[in-house]
MARDRENFI-492110 format. One line per field, with one value per atom (N, C-alpha, C): atom name; x, y, z; chain; residue in three letters. Coordinates in nm, 2 decimals. Layout:
// residues N
atom = c(CA	...) .
east = c(X	...) .
north = c(Y	...) .
up = c(Z	...) .
mol = c(A	...) .
type = c(ala	...) .
// end
This chain:
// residues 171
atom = c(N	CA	C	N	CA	C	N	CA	C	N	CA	C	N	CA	C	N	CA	C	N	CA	C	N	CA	C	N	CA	C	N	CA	C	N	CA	C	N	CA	C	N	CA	C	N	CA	C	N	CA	C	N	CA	C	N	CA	C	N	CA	C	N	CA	C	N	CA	C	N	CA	C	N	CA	C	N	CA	C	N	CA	C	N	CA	C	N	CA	C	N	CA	C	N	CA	C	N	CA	C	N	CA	C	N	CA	C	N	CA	C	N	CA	C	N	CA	C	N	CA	C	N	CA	C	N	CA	C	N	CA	C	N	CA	C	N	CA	C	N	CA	C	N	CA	C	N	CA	C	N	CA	C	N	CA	C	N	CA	C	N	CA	C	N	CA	C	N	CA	C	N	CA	C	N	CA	C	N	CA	C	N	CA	C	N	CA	C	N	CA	C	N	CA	C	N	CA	C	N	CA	C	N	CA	C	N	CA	C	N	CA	C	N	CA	C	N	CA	C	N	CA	C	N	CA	C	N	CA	C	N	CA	C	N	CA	C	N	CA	C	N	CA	C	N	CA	C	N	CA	C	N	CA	C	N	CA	C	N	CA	C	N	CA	C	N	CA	C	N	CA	C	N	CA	C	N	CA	C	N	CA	C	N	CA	C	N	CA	C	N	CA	C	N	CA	C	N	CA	C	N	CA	C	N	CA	C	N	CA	C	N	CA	C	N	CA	C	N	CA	C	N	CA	C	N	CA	C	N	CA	C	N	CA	C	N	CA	C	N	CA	C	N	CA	C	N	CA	C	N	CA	C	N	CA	C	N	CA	C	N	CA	C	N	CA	C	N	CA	C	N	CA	C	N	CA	C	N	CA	C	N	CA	C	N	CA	C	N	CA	C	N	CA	C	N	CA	C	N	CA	C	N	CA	C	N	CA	C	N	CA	C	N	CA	C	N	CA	C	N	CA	C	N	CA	C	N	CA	C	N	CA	C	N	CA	C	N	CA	C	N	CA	C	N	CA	C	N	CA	C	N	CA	C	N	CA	C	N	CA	C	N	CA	C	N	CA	C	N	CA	C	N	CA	C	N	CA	C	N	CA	C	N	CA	C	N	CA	C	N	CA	C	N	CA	C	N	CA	C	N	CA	C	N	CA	C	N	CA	C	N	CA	C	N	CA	C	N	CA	C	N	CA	C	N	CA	C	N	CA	C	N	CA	C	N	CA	C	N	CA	C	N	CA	C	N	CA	C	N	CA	C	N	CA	C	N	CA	C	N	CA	C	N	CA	C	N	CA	C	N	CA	C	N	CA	C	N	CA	C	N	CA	C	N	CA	C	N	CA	C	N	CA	C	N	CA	C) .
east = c(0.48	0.55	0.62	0.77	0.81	0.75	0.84	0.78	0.83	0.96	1.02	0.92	0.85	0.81	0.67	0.59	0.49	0.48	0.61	0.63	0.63	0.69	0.74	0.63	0.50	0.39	0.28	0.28	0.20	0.26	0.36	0.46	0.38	0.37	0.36	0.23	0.11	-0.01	-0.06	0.01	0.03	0.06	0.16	0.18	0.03	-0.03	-0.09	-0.23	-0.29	-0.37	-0.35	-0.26	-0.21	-0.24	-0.18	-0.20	-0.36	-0.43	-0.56	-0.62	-0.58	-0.69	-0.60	-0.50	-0.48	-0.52	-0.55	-0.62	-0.76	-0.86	-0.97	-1.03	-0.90	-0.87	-0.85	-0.80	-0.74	-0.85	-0.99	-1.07	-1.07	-0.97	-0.98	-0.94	-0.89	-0.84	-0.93	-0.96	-1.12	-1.11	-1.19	-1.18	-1.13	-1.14	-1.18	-0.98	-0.89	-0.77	-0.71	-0.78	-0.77	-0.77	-0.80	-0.84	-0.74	-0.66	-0.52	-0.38	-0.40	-0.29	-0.33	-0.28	-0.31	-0.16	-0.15	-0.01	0.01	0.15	0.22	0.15	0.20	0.12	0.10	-0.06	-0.11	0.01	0.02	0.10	0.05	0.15	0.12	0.12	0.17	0.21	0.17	0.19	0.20	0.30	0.33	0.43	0.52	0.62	0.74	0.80	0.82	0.90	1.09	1.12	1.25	1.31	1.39	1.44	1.59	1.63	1.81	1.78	1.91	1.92	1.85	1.72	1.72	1.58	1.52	1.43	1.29	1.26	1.18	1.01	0.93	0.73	0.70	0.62	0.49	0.44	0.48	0.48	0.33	0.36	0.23	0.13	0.00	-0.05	-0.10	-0.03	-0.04	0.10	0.20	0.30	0.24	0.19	0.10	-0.04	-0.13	-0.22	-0.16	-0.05	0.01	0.05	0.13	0.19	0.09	-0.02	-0.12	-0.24	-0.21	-0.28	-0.21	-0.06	0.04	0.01	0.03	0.02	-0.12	-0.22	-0.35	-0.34	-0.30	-0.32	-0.21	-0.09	-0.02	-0.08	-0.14	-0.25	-0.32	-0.39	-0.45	-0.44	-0.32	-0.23	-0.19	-0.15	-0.08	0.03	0.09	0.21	0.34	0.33	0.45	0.38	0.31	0.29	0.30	0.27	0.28	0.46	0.55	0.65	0.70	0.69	0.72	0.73	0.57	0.58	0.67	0.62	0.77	0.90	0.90	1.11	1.08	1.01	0.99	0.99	0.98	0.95	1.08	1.13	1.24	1.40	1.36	1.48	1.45	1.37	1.33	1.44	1.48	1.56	1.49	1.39	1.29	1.33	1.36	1.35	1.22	1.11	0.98	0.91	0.94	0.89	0.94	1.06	1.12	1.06	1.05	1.01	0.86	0.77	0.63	0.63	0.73	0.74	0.77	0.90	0.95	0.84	0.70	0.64	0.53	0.53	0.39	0.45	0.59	0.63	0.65	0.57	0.58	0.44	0.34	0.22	0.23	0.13	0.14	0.06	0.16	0.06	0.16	0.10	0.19	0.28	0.40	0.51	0.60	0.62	0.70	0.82	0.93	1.07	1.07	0.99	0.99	1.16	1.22	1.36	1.46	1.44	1.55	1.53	1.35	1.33	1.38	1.38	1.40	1.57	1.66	1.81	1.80	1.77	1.83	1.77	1.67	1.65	1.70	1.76	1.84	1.98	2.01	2.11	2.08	1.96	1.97	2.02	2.05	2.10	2.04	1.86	1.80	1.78	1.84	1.83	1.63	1.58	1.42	1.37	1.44	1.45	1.43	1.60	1.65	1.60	1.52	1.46	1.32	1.26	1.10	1.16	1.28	1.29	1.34	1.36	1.41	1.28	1.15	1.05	0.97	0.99	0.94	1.04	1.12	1.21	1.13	1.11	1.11	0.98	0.87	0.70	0.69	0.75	0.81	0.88	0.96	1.02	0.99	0.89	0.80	0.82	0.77	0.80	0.93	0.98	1.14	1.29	1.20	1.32	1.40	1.54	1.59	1.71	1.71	1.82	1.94	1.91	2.07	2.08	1.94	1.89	1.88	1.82	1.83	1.94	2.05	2.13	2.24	2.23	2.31	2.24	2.12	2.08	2.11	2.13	2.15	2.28	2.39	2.49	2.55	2.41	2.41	2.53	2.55	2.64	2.49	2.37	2.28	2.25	2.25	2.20	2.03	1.98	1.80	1.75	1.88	1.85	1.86	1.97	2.01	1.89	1.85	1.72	1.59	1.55	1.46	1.46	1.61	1.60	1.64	1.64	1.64	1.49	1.40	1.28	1.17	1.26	1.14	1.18	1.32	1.36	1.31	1.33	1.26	1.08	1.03	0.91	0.79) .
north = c(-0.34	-0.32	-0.19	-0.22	-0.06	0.09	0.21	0.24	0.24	0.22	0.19	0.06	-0.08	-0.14	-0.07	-0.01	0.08	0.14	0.22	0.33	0.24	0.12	0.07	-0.02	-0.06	-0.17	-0.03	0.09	0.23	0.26	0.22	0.29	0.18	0.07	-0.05	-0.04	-0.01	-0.01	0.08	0.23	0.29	0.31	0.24	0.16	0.10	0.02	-0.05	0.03	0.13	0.23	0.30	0.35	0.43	0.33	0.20	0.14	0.06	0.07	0.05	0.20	0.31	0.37	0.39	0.38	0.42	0.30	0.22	0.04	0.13	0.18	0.23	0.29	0.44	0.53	0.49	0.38	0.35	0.22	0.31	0.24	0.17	0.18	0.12	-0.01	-0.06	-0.22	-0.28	-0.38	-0.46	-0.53	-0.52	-0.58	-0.68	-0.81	-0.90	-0.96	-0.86	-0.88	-0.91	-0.92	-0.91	-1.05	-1.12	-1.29	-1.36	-1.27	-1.35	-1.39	-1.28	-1.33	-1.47	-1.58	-1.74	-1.78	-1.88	-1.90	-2.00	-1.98	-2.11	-2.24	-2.27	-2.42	-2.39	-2.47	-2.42	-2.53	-2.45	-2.49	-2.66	-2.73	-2.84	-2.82	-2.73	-2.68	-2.59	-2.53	-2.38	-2.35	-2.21	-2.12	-2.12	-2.14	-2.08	-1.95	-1.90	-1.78	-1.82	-1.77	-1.85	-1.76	-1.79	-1.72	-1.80	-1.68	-1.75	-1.96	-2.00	-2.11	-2.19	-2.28	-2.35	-2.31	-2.15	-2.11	-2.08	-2.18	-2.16	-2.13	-2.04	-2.06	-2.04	-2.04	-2.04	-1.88	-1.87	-1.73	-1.64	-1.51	-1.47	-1.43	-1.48	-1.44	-1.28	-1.17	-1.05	-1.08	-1.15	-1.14	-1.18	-1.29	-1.38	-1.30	-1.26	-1.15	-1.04	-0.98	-0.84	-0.89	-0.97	-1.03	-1.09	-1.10	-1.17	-1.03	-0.98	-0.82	-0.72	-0.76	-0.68	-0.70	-0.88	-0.93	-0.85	-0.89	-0.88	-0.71	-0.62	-0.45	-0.43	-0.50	-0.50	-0.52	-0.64	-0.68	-0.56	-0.47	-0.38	-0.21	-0.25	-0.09	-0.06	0.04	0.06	0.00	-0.08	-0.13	-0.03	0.12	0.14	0.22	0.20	0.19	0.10	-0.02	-0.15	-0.15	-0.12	-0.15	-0.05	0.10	0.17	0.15	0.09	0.04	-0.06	-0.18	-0.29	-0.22	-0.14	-0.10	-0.04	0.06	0.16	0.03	-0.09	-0.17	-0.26	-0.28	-0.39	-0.26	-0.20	-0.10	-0.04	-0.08	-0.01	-0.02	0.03	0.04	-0.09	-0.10	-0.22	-0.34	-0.43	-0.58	-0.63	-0.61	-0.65	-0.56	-0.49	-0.44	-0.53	-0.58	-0.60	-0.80	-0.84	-0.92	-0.99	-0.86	-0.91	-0.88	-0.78	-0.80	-0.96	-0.99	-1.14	-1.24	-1.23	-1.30	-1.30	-1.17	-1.12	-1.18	-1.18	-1.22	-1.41	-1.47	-1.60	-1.64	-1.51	-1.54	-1.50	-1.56	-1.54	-1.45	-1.35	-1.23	-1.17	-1.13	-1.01	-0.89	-0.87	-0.80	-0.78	-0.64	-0.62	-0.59	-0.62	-0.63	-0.71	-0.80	-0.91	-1.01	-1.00	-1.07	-0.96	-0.84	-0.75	-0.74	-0.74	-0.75	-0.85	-1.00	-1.13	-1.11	-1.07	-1.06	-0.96	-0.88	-0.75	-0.87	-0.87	-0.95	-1.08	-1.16	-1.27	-1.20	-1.10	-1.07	-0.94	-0.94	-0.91	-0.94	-0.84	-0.89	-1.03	-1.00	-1.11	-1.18	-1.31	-1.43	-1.49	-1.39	-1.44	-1.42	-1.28	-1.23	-1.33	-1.36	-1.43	-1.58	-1.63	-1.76	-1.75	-1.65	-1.62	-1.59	-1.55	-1.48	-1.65	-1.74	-1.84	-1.90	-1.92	-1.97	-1.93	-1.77	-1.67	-1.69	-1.73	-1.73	-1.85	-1.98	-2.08	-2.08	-2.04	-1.96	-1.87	-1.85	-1.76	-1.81	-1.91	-1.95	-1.99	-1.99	-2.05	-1.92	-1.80	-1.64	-1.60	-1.61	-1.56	-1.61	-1.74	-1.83	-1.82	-1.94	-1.96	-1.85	-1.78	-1.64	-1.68	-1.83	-1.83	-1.79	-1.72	-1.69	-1.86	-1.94	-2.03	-2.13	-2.16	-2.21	-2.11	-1.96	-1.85	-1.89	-1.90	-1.93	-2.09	-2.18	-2.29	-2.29	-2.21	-2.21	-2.08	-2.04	-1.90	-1.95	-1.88	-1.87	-1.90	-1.89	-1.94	-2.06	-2.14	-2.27	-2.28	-2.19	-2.16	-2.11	-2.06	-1.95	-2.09	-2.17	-2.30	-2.41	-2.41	-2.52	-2.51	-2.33	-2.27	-2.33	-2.27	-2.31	-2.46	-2.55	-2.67	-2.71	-2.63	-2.72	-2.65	-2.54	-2.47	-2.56	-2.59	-2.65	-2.81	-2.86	-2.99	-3.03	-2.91	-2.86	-2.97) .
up = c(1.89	1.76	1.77	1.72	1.71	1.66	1.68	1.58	1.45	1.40	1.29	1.17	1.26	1.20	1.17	1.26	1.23	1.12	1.10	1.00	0.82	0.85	0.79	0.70	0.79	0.75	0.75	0.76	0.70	0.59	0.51	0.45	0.30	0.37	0.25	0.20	0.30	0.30	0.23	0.23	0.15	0.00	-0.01	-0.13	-0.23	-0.11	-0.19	-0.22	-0.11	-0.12	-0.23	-0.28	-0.41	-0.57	-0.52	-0.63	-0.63	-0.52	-0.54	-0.62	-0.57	-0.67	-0.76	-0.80	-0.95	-1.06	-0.95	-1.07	-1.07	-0.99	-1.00	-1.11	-1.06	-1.19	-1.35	-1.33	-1.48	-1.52	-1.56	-1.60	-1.73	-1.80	-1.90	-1.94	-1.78	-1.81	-1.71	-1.74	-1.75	-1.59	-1.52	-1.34	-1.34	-1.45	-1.48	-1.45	-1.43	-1.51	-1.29	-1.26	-1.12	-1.09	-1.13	-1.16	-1.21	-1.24	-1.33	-1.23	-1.12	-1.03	-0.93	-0.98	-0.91	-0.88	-0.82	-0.79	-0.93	-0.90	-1.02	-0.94	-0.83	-0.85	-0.66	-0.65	-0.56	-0.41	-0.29	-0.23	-0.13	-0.10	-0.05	0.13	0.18	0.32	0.34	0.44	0.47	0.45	0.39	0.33	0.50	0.40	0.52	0.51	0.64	0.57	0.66	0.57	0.56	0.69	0.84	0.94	0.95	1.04	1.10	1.05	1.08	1.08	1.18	1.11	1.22	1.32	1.29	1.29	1.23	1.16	1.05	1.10	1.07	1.15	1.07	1.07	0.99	0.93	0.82	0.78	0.81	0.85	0.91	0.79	0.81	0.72	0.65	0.75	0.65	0.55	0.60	0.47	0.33	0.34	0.26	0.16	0.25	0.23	0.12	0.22	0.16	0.01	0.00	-0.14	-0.25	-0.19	-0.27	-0.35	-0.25	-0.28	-0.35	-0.32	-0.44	-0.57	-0.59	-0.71	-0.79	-0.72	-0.76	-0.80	-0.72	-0.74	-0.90	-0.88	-1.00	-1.15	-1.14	-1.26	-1.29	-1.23	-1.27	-1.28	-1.26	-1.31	-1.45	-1.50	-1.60	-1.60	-1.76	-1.74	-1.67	-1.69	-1.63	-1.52	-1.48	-1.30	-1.22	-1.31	-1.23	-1.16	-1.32	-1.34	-1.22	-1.20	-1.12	-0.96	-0.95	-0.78	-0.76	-0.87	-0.81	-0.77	-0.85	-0.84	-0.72	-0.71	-0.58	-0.44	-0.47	-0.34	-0.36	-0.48	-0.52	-0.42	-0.44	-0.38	-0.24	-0.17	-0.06	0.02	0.14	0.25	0.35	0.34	0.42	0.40	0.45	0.40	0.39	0.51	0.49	0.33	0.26	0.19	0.05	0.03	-0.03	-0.05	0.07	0.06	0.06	0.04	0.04	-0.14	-0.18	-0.33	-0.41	-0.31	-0.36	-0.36	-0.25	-0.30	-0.37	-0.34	-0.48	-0.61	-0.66	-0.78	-0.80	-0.73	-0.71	-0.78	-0.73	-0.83	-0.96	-1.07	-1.20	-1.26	-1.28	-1.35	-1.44	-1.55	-1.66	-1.58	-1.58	-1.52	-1.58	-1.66	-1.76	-1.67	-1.71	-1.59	-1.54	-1.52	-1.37	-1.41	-1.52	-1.52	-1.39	-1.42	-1.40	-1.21	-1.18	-1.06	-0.96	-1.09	-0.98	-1.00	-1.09	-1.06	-0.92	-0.95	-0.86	-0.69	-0.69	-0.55	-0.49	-0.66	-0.60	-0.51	-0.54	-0.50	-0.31	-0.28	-0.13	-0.05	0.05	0.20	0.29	0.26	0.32	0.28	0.31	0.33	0.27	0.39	0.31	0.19	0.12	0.00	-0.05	-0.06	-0.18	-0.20	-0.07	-0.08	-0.16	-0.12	-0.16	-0.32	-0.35	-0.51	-0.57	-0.49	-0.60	-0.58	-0.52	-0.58	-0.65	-0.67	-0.78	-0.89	-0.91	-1.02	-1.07	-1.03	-1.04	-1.11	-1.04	-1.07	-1.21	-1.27	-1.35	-1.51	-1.48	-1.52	-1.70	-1.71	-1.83	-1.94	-1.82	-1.90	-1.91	-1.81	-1.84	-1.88	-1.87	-1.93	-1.81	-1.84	-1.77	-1.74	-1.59	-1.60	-1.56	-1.51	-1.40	-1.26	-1.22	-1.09	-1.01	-1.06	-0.96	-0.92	-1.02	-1.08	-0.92	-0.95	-0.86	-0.70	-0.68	-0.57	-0.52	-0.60	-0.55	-0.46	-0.48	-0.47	-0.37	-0.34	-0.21	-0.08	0.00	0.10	0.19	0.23	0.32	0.33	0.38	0.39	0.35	0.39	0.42	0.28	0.19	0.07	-0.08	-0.03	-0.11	-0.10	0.03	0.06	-0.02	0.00	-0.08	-0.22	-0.27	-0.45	-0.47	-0.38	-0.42	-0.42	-0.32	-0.32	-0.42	-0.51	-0.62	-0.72	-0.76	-0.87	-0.84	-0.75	-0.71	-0.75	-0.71	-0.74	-0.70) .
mol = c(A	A	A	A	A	A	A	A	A	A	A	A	A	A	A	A	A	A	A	A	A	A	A	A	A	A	A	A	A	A	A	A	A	A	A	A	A	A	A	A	A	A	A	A	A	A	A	A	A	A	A	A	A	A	A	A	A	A	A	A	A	A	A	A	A	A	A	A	A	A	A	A	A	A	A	A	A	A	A	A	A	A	A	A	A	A	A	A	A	A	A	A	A	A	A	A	A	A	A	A	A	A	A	A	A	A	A	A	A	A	A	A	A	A	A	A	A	A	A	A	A	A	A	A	A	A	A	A	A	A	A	A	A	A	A	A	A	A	A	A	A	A	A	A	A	A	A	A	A	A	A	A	A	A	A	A	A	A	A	A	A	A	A	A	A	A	A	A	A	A	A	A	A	A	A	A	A	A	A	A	A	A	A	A	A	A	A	A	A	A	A	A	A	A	A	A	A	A	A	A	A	A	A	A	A	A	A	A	A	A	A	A	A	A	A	A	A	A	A	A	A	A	A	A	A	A	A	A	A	A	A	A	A	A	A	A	A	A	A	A	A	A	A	A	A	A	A	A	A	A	A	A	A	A	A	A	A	A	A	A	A	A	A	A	A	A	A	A	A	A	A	A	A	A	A	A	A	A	A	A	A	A	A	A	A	A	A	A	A	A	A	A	A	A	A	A	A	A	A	A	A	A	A	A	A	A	A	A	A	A	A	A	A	A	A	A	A	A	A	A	A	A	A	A	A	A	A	A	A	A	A	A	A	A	A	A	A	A	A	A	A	A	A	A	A	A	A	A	A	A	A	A	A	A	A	A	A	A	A	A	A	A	A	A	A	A	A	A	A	A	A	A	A	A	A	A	A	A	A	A	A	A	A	A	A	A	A	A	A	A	A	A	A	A	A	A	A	A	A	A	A	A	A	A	A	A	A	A	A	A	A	A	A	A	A	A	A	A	A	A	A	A	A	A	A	A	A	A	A	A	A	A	A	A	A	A	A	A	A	A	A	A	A	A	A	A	A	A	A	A	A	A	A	A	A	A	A	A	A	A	A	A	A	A	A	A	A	A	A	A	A	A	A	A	A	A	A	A	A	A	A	A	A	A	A	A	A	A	A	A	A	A	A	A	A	A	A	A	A	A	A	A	A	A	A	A	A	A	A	A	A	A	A) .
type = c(unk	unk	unk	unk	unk	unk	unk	unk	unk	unk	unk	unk	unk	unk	unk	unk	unk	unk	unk	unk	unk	unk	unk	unk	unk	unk	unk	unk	unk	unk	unk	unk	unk	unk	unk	unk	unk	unk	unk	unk	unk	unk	unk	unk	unk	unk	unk	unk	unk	unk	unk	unk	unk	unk	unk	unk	unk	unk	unk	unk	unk	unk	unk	unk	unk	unk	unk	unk	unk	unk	unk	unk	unk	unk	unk	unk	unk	unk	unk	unk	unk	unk	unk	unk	unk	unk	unk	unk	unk	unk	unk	unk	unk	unk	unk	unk	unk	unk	unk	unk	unk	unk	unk	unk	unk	unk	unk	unk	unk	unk	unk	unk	unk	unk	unk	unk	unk	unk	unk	unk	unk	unk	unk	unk	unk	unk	unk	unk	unk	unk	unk	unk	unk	unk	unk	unk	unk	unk	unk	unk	unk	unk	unk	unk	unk	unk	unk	unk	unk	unk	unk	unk	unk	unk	unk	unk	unk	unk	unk	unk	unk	unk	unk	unk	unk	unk	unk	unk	unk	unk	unk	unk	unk	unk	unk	unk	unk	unk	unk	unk	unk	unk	unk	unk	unk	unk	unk	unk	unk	unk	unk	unk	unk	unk	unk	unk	unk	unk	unk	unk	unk	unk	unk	unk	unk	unk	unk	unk	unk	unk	unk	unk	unk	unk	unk	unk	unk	unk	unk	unk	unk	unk	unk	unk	unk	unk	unk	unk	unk	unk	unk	unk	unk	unk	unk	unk	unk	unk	unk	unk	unk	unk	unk	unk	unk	unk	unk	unk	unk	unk	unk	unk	unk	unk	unk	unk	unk	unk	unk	unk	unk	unk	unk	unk	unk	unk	unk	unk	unk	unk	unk	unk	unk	unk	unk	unk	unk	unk	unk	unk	unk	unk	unk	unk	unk	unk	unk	unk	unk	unk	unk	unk	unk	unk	unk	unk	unk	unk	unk	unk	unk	unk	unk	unk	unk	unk	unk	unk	unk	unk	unk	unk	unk	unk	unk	unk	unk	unk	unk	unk	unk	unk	unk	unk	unk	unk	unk	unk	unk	unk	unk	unk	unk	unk	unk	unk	unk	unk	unk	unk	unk	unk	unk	unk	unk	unk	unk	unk	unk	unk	unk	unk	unk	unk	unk	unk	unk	unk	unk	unk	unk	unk	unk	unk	unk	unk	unk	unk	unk	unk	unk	unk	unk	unk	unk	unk	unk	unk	unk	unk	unk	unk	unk	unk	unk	unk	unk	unk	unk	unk	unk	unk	unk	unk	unk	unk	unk	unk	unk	unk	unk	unk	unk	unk	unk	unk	unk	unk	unk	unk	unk	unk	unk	unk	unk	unk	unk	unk	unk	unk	unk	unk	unk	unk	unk	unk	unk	unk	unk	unk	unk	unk	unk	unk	unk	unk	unk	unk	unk	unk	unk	unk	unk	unk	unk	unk	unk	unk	unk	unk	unk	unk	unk	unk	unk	unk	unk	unk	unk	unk	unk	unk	unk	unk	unk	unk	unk	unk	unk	unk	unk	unk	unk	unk	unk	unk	unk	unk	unk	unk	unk	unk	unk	unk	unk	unk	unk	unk	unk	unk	unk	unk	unk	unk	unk	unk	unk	unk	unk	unk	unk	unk	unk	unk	unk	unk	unk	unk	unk	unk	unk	unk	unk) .
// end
């Protein structure tokens, strides 16, 4: 592993170290609230993680893990800490950082911003991004109404980013 990716999966872990103890710290919201991030609808496959054309494996399961543990540490933060770390990860320089967010936001949990996080991500450089953000749009969809994010993703320049949001909308 480089050291760039090193720096990069210490950088995240960190992240979530911070937002574990500030859920600790902030004893006044109930453990119980940890139980609330489930997926929209439980998966029929193994998760893909969306690669070049034509490349597709089997997503590794820290991506999976990471995203599931985002959701979960988000539930139990203060709303504008929750809201803080997203952005702090929706903006990173990282793509892997960016996109363990896109799928933490696939699970269902209370996320004040989560419209402005799933625009800003339909619109990434990566291709995985924007495929993991149209099945989080999609996962979502009930709370944020419809934004035009999938409708914009159907119609992506990726072949892999269009397949994505055909097969959330297809559902």
């Amino acid at each position: 592993m480089s050291t760039s990716n090193q720096k990069s999966w210490a950088r995240l872990r960190a992240i979530l170290s911070n937002a574990t103890i500030a859920a600790i710290s902030a004893s006044a919201i109930p453990a119980a609230t940890a139980d609330v991030a489930e997926p929209a609808e439980p998966p029929e496959e193994p998760c893909l993680a969306v690669e070049p054309r034509g490349h597709s494996t089997p997503a590794t399961p820290d991506l999976e893990t990471l995203a599931h543990a985002l959701a979960a540490r988000l539930t139990t933060l203060p709303q504008l800490d929750a809201v803080g770390a997203a952005a702090e990860l929706a903006t990173s320089p990282d793509a892997r950082e960016r996109l363990v967010l896109a799928g933490a936001l696939a699970w269902a949990f209370p996320l004040p911003s989560d419209d402005v996080l799933l625009s800003h991500l339909a619109d990434d450089p990566d291709p995985r991004v924007r495929a993991a953000i149209a099945r989080a749009a999609w996962a979502r969809i009930a709370v944020v109404g419809d934004t035009g994010i999938l409708r914009r993703l159907l119609g992506d320049a990726d072949p892999d980013v269009r397949a994505a949001a055909w097969l959330a909308v297809r559902g």
